[in-house]
C-alpha positions as CSV (number, residue, x, y, z in Angstrom):
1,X,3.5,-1.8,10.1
2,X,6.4,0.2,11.1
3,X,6.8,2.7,13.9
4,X,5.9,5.8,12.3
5,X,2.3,4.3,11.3
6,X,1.9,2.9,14.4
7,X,2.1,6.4,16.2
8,X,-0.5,7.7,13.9
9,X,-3.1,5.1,14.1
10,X,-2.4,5.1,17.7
11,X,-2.5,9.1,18.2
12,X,-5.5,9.7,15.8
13,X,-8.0,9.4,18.2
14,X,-6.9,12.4,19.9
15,X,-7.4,14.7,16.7
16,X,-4.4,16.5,16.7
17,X,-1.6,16.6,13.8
18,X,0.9,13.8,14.0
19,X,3.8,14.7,11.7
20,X,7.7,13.3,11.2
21,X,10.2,15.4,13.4
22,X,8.5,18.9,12.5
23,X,5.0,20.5,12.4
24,X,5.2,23.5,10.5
25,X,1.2,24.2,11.3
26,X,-1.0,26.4,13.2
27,X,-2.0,23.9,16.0
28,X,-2.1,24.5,19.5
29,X,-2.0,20.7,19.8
30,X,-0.3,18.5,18.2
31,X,2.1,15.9,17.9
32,X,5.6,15.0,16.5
33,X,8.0,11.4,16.4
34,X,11.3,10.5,15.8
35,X,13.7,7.7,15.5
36,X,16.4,7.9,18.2
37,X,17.7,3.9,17.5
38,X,17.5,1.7,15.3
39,X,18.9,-1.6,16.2
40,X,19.0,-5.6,14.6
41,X,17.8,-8.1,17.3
42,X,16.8,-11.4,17.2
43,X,19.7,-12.5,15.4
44,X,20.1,-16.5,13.7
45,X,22.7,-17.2,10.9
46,X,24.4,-13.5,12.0
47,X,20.8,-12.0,10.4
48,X,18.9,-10.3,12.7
49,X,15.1,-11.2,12.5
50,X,13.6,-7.9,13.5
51,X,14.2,-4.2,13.8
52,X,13.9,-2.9,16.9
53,X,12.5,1.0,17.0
54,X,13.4,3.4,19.8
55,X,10.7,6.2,19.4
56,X,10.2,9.6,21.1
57,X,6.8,11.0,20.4
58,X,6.7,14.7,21.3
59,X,3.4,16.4,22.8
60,X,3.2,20.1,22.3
61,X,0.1,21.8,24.1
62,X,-0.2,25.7,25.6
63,X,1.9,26.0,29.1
64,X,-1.5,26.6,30.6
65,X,-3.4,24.0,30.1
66,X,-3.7,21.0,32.5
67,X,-2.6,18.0,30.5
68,X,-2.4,15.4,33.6
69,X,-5.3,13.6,32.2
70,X,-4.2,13.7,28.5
71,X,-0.6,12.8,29.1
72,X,-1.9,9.5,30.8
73,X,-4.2,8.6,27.9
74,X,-1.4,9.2,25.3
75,X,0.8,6.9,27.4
76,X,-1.4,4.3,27.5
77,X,-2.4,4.5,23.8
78,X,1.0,4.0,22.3
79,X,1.2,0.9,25.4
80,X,-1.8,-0.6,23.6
81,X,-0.7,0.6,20.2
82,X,2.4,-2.1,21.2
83,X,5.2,-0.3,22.0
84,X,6.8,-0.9,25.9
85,X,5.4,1.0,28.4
86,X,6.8,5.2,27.4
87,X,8.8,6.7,29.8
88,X,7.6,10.8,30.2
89,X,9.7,13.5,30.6
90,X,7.5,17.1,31.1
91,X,9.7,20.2,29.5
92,X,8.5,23.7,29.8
93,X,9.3,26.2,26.8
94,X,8.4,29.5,28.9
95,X,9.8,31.8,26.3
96,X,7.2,30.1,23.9
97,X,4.3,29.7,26.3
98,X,4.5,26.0,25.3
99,X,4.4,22.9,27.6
100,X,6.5,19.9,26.0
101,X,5.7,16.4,27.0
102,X,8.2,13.6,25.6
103,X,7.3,10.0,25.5
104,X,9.9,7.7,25.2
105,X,8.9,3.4,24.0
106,X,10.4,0.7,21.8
107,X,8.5,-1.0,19.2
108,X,9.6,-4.7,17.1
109,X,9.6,-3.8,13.6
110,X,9.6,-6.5,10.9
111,X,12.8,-6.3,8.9
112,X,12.7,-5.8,5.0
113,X,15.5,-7.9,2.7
């Protein structure tokens, strides 16, 4: 499974959209990912044997909601899910009324020939 489908099927339980880069809906919730590395490792014969994925998964909610809660269940969904533990960086968008949360985790993907 690669990154991307490991987001969703970890997010789903949530019930909020979970799209590539952009959400272009009319949620007050929802989710986006992207790749920020891509790297070989686990190299043998100068082949690496695995990709491994550097993910952000963005959490858009209302500024005034509480999210405490939440934000610790997403976190430990994607840690289940198998990526490393996420890193979480809380960004407010005043001018947009919109709280920002970024999660930040690495995931082994299996490398295609």
């Amino acid at each position: 499974m690669n990154a991307g489908a490991a987001i969703i099927q970890a997010l789903s339980k949530f019930g909020y959209p979970c799209k590539p880069d952009r959400y272009k809906g009319d949620g007050k919730k929802y989710f986006t990912y992207n790749y920020a590395d891509e790297r070989g490792e686990d190299y043998g014969d100068n082949r690496p044997g695995c990709i491994k994925a550097s993910m952000q998964v963005h959490f858009f909610l209302p500024l005034d909601e509480n999210c405490m809660k939440e934000k610790k269940k997403i976190r430990e969904a994607l840690f289940r899910a198998g990526f490393t533990y996420p890193t979480v960086t809380v960004l407010q968008e005043k001018e947009f009324n919109i709280r920002h949360i970024v999660y930040e985790c690495d995931i082994t993907e299996e490398r295609e020939e």
